[in-house]
C-alpha positions as CSV (number, residue, x, y, z in Angstrom):
1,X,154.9,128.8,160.1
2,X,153.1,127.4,163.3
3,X,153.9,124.1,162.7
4,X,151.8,122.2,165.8
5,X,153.6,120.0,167.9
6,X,152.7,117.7,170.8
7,X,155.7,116.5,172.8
8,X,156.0,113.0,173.8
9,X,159.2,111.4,175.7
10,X,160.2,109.0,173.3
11,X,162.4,105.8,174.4
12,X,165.6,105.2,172.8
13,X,168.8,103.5,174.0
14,X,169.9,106.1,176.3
15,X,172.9,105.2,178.1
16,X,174.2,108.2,179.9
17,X,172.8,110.7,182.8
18,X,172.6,113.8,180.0
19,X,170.0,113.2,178.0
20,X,170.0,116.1,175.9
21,X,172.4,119.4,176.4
22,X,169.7,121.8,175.5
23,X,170.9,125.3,176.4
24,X,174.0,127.3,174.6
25,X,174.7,130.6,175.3
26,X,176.4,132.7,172.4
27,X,180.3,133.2,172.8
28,X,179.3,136.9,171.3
29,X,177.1,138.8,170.3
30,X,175.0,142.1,170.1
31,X,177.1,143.7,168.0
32,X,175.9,146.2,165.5
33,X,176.4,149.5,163.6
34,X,174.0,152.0,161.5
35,X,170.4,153.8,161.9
36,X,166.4,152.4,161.5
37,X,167.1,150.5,165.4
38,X,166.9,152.5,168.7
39,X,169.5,154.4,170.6
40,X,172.0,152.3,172.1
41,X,171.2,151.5,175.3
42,X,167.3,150.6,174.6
43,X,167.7,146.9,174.2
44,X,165.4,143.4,174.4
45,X,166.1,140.1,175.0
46,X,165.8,137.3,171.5
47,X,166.2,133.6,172.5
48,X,167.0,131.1,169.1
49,X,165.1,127.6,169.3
50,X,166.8,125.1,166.5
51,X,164.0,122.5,165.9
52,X,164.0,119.5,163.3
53,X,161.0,117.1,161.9
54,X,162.8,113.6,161.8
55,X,164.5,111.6,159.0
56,X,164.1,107.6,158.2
57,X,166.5,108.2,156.0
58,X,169.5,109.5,158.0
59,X,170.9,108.6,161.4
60,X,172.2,112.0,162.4
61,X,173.1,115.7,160.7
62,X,176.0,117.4,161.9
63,X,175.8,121.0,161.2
64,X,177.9,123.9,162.6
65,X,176.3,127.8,163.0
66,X,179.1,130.0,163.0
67,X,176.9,133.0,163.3
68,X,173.2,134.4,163.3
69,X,172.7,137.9,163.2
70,X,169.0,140.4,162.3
71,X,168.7,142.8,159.6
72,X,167.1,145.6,159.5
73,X,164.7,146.7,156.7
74,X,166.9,148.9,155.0
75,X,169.0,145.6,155.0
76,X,166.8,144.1,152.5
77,X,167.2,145.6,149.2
78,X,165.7,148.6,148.2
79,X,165.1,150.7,144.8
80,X,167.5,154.2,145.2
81,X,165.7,155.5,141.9
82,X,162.0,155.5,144.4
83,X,163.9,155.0,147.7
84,X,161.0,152.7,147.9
85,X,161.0,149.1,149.5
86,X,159.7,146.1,147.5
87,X,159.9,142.3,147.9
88,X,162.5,141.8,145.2
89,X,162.8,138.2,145.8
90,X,159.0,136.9,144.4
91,X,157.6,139.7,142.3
92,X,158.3,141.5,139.0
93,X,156.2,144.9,139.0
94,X,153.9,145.5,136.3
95,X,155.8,146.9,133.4
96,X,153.9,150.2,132.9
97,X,153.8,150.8,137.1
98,X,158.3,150.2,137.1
99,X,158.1,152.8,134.5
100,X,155.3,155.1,135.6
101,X,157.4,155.3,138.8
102,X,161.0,155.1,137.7
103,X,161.7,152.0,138.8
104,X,164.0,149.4,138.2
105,X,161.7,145.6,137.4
106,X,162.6,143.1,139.9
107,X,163.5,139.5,140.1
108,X,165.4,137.2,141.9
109,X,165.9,135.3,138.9
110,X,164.6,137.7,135.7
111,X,161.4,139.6,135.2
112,X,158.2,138.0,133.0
113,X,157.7,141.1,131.0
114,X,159.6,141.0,128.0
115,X,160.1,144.6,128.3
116,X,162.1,144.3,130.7
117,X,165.9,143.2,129.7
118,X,168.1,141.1,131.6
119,X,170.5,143.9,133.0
120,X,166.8,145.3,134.2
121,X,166.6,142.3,136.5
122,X,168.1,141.1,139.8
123,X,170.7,143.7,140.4
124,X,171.5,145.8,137.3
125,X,171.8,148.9,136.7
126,X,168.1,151.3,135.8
127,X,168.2,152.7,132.3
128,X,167.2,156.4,131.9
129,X,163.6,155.8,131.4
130,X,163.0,153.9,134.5
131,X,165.9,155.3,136.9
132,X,169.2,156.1,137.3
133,X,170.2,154.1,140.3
134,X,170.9,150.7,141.4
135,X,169.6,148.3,143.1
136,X,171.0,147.7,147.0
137,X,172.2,144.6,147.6
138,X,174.1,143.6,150.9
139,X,175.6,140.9,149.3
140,X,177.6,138.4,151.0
141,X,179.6,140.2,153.5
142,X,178.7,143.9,153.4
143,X,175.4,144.8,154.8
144,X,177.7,148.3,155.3
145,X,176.2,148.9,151.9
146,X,172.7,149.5,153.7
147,X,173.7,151.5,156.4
148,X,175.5,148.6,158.3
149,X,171.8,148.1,160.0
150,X,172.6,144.2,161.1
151,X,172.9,143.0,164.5
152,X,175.1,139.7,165.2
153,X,173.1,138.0,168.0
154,X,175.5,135.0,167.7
155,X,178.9,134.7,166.8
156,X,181.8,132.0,167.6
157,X,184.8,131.2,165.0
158,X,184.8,127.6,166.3
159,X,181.3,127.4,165.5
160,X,178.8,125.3,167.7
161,X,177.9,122.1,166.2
162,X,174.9,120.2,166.7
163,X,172.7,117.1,165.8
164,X,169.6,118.6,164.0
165,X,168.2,115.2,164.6
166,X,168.9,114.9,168.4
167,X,165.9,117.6,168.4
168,X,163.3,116.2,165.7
169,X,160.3,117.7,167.5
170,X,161.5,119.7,169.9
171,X,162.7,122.9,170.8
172,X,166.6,123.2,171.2
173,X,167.7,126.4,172.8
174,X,170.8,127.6,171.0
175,X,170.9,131.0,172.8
176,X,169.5,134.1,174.8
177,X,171.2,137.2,173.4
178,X,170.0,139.8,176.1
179,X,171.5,143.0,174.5
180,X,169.8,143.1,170.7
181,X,169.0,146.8,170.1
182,X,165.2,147.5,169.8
183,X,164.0,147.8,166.6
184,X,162.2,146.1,163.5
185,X,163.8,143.6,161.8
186,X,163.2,142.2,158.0
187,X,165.6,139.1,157.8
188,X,167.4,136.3,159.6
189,X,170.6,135.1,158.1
190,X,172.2,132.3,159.3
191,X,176.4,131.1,158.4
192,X,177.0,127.7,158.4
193,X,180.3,126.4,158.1
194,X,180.0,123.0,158.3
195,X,177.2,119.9,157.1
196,X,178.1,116.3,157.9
197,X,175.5,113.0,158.0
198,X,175.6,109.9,159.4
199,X,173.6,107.4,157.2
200,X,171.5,108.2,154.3
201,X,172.5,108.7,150.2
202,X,174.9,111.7,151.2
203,X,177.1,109.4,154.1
204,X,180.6,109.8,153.6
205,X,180.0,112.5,150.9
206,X,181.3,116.2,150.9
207,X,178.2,117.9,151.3
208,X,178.5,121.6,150.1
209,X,175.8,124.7,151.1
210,X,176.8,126.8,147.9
211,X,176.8,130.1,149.6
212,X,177.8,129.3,153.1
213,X,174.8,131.2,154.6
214,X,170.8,131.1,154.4
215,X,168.5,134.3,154.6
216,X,165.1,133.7,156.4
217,X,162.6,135.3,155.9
218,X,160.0,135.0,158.9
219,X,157.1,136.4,157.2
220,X,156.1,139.6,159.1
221,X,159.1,141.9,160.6
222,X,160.1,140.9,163.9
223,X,159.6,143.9,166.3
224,X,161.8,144.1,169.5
225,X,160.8,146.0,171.8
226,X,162.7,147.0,175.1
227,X,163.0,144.8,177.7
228,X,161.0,142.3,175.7
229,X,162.2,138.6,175.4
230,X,161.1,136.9,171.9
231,X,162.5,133.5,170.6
232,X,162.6,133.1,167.1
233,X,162.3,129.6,166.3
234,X,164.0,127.9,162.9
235,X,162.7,125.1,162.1
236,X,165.2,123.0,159.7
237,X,163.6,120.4,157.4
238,X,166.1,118.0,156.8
239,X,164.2,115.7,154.4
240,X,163.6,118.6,152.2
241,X,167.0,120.2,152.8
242,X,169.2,117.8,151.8
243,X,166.7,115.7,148.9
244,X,169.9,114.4,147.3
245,X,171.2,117.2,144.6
246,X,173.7,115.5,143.7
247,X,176.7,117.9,142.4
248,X,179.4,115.5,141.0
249,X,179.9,111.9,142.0
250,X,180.7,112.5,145.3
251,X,178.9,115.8,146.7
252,X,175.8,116.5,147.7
253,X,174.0,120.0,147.9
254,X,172.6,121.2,151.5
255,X,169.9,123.9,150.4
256,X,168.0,124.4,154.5
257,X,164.8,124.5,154.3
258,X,163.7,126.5,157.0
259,X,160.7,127.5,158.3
260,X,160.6,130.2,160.6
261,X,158.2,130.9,163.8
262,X,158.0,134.2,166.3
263,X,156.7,133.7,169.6
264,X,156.7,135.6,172.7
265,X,157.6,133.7,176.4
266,X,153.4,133.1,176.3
267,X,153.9,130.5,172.7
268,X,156.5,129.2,174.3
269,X,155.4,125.4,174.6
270,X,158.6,123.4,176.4
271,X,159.6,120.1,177.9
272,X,161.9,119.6,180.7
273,X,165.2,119.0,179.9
274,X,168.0,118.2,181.6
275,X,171.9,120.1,181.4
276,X,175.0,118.9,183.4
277,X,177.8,121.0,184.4
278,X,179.9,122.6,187.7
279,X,178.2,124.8,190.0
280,X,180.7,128.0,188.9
281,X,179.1,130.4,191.7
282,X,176.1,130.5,194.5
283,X,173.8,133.5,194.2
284,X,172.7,134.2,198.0
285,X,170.7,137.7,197.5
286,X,168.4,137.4,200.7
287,X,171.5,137.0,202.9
288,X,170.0,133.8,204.9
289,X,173.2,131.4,203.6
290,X,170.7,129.8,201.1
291,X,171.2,130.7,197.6
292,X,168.2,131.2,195.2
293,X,170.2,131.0,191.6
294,X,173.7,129.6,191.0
295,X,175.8,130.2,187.7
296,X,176.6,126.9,185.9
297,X,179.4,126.4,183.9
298,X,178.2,123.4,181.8
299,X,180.4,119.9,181.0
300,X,182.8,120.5,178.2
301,X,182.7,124.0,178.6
302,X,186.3,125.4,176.8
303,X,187.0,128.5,175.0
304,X,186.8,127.9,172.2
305,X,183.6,125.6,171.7
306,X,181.1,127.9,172.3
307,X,179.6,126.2,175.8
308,X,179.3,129.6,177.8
309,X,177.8,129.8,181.6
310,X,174.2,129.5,182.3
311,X,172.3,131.2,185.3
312,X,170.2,128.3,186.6
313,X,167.1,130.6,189.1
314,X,165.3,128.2,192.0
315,X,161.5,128.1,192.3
316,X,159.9,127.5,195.8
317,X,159.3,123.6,195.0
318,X,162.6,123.2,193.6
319,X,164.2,120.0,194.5
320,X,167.8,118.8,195.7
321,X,169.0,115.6,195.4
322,X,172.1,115.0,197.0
323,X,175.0,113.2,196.5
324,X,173.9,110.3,199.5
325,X,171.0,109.9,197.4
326,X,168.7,111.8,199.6
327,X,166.8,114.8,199.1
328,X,167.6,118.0,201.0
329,X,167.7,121.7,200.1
330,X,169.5,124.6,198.4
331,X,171.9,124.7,202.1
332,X,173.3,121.3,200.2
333,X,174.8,122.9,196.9
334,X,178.1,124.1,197.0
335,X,180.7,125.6,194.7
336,X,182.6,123.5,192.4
337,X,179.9,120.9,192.9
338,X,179.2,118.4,189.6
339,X,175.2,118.9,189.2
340,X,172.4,117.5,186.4
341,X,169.7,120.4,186.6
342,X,166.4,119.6,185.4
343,X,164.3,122.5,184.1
344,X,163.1,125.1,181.5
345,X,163.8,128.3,180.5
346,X,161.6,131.0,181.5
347,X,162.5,134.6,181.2
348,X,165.8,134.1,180.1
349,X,166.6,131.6,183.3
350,X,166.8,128.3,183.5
351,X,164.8,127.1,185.9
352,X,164.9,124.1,188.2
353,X,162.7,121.7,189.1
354,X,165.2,119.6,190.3
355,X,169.1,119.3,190.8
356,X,171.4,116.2,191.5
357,X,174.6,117.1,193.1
358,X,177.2,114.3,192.1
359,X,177.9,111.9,190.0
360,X,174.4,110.0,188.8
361,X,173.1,107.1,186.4
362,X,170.4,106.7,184.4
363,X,168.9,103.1,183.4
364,X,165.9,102.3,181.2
365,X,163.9,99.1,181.1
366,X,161.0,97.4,182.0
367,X,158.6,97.5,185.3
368,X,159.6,93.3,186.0
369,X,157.7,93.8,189.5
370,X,156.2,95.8,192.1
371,X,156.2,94.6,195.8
372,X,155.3,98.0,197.0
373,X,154.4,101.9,196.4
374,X,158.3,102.7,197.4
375,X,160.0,99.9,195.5
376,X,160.0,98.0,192.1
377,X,162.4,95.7,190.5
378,X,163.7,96.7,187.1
379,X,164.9,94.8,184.2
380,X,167.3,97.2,182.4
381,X,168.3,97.7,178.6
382,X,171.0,95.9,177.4
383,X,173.2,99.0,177.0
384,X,173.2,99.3,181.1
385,X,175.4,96.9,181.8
386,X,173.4,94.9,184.4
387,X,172.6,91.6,183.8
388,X,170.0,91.2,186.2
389,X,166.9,93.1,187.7
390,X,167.7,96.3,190.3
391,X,165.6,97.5,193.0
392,X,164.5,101.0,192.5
393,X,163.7,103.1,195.5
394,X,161.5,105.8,195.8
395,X,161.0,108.3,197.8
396,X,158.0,110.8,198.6
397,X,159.8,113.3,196.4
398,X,161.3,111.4,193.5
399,X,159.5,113.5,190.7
400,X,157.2,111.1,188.5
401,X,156.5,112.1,185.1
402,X,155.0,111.2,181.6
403,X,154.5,112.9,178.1
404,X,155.9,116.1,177.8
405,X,155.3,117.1,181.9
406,X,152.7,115.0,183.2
407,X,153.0,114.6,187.1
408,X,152.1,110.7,188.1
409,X,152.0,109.3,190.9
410,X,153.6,105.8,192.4
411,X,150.5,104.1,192.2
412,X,150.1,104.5,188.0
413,X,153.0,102.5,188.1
414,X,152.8,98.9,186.6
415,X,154.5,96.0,185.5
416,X,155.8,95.9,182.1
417,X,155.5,100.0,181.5
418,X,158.9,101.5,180.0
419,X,160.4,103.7,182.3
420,X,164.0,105.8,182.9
421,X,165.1,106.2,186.1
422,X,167.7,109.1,187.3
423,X,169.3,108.6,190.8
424,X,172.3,107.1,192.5
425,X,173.1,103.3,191.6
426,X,174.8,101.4,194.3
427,X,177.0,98.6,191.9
428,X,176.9,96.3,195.1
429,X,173.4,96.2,196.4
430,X,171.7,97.1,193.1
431,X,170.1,99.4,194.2
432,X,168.5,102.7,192.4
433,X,167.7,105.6,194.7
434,X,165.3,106.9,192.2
435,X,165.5,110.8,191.9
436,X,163.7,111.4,188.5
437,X,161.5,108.3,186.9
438,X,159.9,109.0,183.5
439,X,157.2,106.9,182.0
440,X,158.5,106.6,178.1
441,X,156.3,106.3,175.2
442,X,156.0,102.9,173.1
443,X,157.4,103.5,169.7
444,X,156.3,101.2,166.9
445,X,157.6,101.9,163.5
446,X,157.1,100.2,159.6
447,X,155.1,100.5,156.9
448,X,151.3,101.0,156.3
449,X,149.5,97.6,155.3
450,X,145.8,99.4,155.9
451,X,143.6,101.8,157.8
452,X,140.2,101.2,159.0
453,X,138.9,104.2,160.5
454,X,135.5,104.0,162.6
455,X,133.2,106.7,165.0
456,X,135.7,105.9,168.3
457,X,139.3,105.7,165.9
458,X,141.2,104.0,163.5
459,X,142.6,100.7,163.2
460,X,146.1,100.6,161.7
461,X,147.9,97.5,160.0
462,X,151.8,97.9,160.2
463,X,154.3,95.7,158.7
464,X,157.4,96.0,161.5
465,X,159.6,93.8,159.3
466,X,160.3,89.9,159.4
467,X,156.9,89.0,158.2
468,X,154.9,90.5,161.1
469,X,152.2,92.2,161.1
470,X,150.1,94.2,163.9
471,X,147.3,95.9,164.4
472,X,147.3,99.0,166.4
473,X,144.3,101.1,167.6
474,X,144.5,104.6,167.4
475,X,141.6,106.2,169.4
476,X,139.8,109.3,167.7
477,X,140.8,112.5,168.7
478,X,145.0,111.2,168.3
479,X,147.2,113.7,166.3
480,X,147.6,111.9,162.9
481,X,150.1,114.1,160.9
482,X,152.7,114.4,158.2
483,X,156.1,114.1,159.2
484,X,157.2,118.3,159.6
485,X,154.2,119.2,157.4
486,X,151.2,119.0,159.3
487,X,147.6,117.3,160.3
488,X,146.0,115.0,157.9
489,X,142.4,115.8,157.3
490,X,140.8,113.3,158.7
491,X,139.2,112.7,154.9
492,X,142.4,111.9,153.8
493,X,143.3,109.3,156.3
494,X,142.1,106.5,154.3
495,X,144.8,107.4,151.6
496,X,147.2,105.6,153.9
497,X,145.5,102.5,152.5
498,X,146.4,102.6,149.0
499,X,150.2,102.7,149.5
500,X,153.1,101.6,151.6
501,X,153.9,104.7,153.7
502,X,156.8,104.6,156.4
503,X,154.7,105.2,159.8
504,X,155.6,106.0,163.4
505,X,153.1,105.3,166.2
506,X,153.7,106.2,169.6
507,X,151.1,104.8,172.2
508,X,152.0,106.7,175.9
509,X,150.5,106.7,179.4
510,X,146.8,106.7,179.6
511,X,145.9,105.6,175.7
512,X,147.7,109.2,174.6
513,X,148.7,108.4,171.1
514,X,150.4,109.6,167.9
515,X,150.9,109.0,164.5
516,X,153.6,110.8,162.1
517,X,153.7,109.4,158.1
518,X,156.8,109.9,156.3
519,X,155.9,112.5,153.2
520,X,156.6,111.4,149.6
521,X,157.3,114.0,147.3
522,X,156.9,114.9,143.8
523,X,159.3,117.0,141.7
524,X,159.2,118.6,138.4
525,X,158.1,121.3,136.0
526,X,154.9,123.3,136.4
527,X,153.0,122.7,133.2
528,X,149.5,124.2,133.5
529,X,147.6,125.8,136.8
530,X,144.0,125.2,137.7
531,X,143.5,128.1,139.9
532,X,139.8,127.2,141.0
533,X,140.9,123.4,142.1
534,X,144.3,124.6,143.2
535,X,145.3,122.0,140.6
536,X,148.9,121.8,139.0
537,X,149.9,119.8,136.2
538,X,153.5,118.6,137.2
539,X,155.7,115.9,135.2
540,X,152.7,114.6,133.5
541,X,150.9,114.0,136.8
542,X,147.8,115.7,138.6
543,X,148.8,117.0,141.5
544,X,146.5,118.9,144.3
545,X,147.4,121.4,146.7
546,X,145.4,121.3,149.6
547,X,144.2,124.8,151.5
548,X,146.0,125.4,153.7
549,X,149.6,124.5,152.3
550,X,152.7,125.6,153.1
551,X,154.5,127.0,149.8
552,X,158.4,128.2,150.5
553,X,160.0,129.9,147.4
554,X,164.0,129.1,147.3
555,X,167.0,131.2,146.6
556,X,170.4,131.9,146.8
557,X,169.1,135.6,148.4
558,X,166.8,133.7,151.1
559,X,163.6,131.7,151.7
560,X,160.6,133.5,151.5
561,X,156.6,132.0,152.2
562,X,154.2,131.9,149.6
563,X,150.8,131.0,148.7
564,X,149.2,129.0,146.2
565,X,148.4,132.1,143.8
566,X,152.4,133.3,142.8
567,X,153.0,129.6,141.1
568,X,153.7,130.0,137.2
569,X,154.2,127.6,134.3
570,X,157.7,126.5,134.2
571,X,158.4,126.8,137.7
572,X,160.8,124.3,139.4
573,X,158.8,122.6,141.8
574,X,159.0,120.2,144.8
575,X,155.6,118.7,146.3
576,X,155.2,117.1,149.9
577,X,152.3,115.2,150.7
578,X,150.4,112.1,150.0
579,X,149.9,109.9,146.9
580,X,146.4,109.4,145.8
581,X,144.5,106.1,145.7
582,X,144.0,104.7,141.9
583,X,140.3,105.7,141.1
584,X,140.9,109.8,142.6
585,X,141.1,112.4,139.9
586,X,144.1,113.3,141.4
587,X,147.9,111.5,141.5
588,X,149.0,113.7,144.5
589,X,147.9,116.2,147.4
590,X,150.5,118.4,148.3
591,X,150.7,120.1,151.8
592,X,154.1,121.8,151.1
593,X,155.9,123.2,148.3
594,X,159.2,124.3,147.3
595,X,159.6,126.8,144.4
596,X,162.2,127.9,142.3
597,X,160.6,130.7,140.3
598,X,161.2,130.3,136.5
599,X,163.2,132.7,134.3
């Protein structure tokens, strides 16, 4: 998909040192069976990154992945009577071509021609005329029925649950699998065994993914080759996963929407994040006594939960804190030691940037003071504890950051910034040895009241609730975008003006800012097409779809992309995007849509 992100640390009430457990390793994996992958032996390396665009509407989504495994192409459905493969998910083949060529015609949910009978469709048997074979389909459980050509690159019975919206726009690493056979592969299917939400229509409800598993499909096949490491990035829409299909009075239905992205270690665009755990063993390979990579066995690590060890590699400027709230050197960590490892993964390794041996604290507030480049007073949150300001020390080393990875130094400090600070708290002398101080972003959220946009930027009115208004300046060149869908034009900007939208605005370090609108969405029946003005007449109303959008056709057998040109009367269709202002032409432009073909 490619969805464009720019990371920015966003401030919330963060209470503990761990602020986000970002790495999982899988309890198992690599196993596999069948031809159309190399020999065994001849493997790569596939990382899975778990991302999520936020949700006003919920507070968290619990899901669990039991397993995520790759199929081949022979996986993927095929016609015996040809032994040809086709995309039997979007397309029914021209009637006179399925015959001309013995072929079954094929739909994921029936076949336009009328020539073509039901039993002709989906899975059913050929007639004489047009075959005498059927269709393969590996089903739920049995991709044996193919050849057995899937590799599990994940696996756990327990299942490893996770927040989707701890990571709205950013990259959680669920796993490095660094045995995956090389090969093409056609199709990602992911088991879930589990959905739970915290807030939102579906809170407290039984919340039921029909089939227990989704099929992705990335696009293009996804080529392994040996020694390669790829990540594979699945990017789960919540807003448009769970749009409230109400099954019953008290169910909901969790179709994932997910988008899916291929990169190579060069795409790979990370933050820093931060992992706690017990140094499990030193890795000295030179022989000098120092080690340069230890093996960490991370905090709440059992057997059954899916937590596995992680091989944490030193750079040259790697930093130590240790547990006197100095800094030293590698010499300092020893086995069994609790640590907080800062870093990001780069060829399957997490690397350090720094490490905290011992116990540590983290407090956010507000710059109150600053007497000197080594020292300021802070007044902390209220979910700290401290009711009164503490005296953060730094040192030449204490790493100084902002946005994503932006080294600062002391003197961009001010009073009143935002900050976190990561060190050792003396109780008694409130005191903060400071070992990791990040510069947060200001968040402002409510809803649009007006835009007034101008050569240097745009001027934005929001409504934060209780009768207040502000005004906040966004300067030109700020990424203005839909919420998971995209960039808005900057022609369509003004649209923000003619209704109430939900709007995030975060204002960083140096006037860096962002804006992300919360989609509405329009749902219905396609009625008529208006190919040249990629026009669609939907539920009575206009409705737009800008070039590029994103179009995603849904199914039981898997997601699959698609463009503007496959849409037919009397598909089932959802629209994301932007309402239009009262004199446009249009009611709606669309920069995403969800289809369910029509039978």
């Amino acid at each position: 998909m490619g969805h464009t992100r720019k990371h920015f640390f966003r401030g919330g009430a963060i209470c503990a040192c761990l602020l986000a457990l970002v790495i999982s390793w899988a309890c198992s994996g690599g196993g596999y069976s069948g031809g159309g992958i190399e020999a065994e032996g001849v493997y790569g390396k596939v990382g899975v990154l778990i991302t999520d665009a936020p949700s006003h509407e919920y507070g968290n989504i619990w899901i669990t992945i039991t397993e995520i495994s790759l199929l081949t192409a022979d996986c993927d459905g095929y016609h015996k009577c040809c032994g040809e493969k086709h995309d039997r998910d979007r397309e029914c083949h021209d009637v006179e071509d399925c015959c001309d060529r013995k072929e079954c015609c094929c739909d994921d949910g029936g076949c336009d021609h009328e020539e073509c009978d039901d039993d002709q469709c989906g899975f059913g048997e050929c007639d004489d005329e047009r075959g005498d074979d059927t269709v393969c389909d590996p089903g739920d459980e049995g991709e044996a029925d193919c050849g057995g050509k899937a590799v599990t690159i994940f696996s756990s019975e327990e299942g490893y649950t996770l927040d989707l919206l701890q990571y709205r726009d950013e990259d959680f690493l669920l796993l490095i699998n660094e045995e995956v056979p090389a090969g093409r592969y056609q199709k990602i299917r992911m088991r879930i065994s589990g959905v739970r939400a915290e807030g939102g229509p579906c809170e407290d409800m039984e919340i039921k993914l029909p089939s227990g598993r989704v099929d992705l499909n990335p696009g293009s096949p996804i080529d392994i080759d040996e020694n390669e490491l790829i990540y594979l990035r699945l990017d789960i829409d919540v807003n448009k996963s769970i749009h409230l299909h109400p099954s019953g009075s008290s169910k909901c239905i969790f179709r994932p929407v997910v988008f899916v992205d291929i990169l190579t270690k060069d795409d790979l665009s990370q933050c820093p994040t931060l992992v706690t755990g017990e140094v499990k063993e030193l890795h000295d390979e030179s022989g000098d006594w120092v080690p340069e990579s230890l093996t960490l066995r991370r905090e709440g690590s059992t057997a059954d939960n899916c937590l596995g060890d992680i091989r944490v590699c030193f750079a040259e400027d790697t930093l130590i804190f240790t547990a006197d709230g100095v800094f030293g050197s590698p010499a300092d960590l020893e086995k069994g030691q609790s640590v907080t490892v800062r870093g990001m993964t780069r060829e399957g390794c997490f690397t350090a940037s720094l490490i905290i041996i011992g116990d540590c604290r983290s407090v956010q507030g507000v710059i109150e003071e600053i007497p000197g480049f080594t020292e300021f007073l802070l007044s902390p949150d209220s979910c700290d504890g401290a009711d009164s300001p503490i005296k953060v020390m730094l040192a030449d080393e204490t790493l100084l950051s902002t946005g994503c990875d932006t080294l600062m130094d002391p003197d961009a400090l001010e009073a009143g910034m935002r900050v976190l600070v990561i060190g050792r708290l003396d109780d008694k002398q409130k005191t903060l040895a400071a070992a990791l101080l990040i510069i947060l972003t200001d968040e402002i959220e409510g809803t649009a009241a007006g835009v007034e946009c101008g050569e240097d930027g745009c001027v934005f009115l929001l409504d934060t609730g209780a009768d207040q208004t502000r005004e906040i300046f966004v300067p030109k060149g700020a990424r203005i975008a839909l919420e998971g869908d995209g960039p808005v034009p900057d022609g369509m900007i003004q649209l923000l003006s003619c209704r109430s939208y939900h709007i995030r605005i975060f204002q960083g370090h140096n006037g860096m800012s962002e804006v992300l609108i919360t989609p509405e969405s329009v749902t219905g029946v396609v009625e008529k097409i208006y190919p040249y003005s990629r026009t669609l007449q939907v539920g009575g109303l206009s409705v737009q779809v800008i070039s590029p959008a994103t179009g995603v056709y849904i199914s039981e057998k898997g997601d699959t992309l698609v463009s503007f040109d496959v849409l037919q009367p009397g598909d089932e269709i959802t629209c994301f995007g932007l309402k239009a202002c009262d004199d446009d032409l249009e009611d709606f432009h669309a920069f995403v849509f969800l289809v369910e073909k029509s039978g």
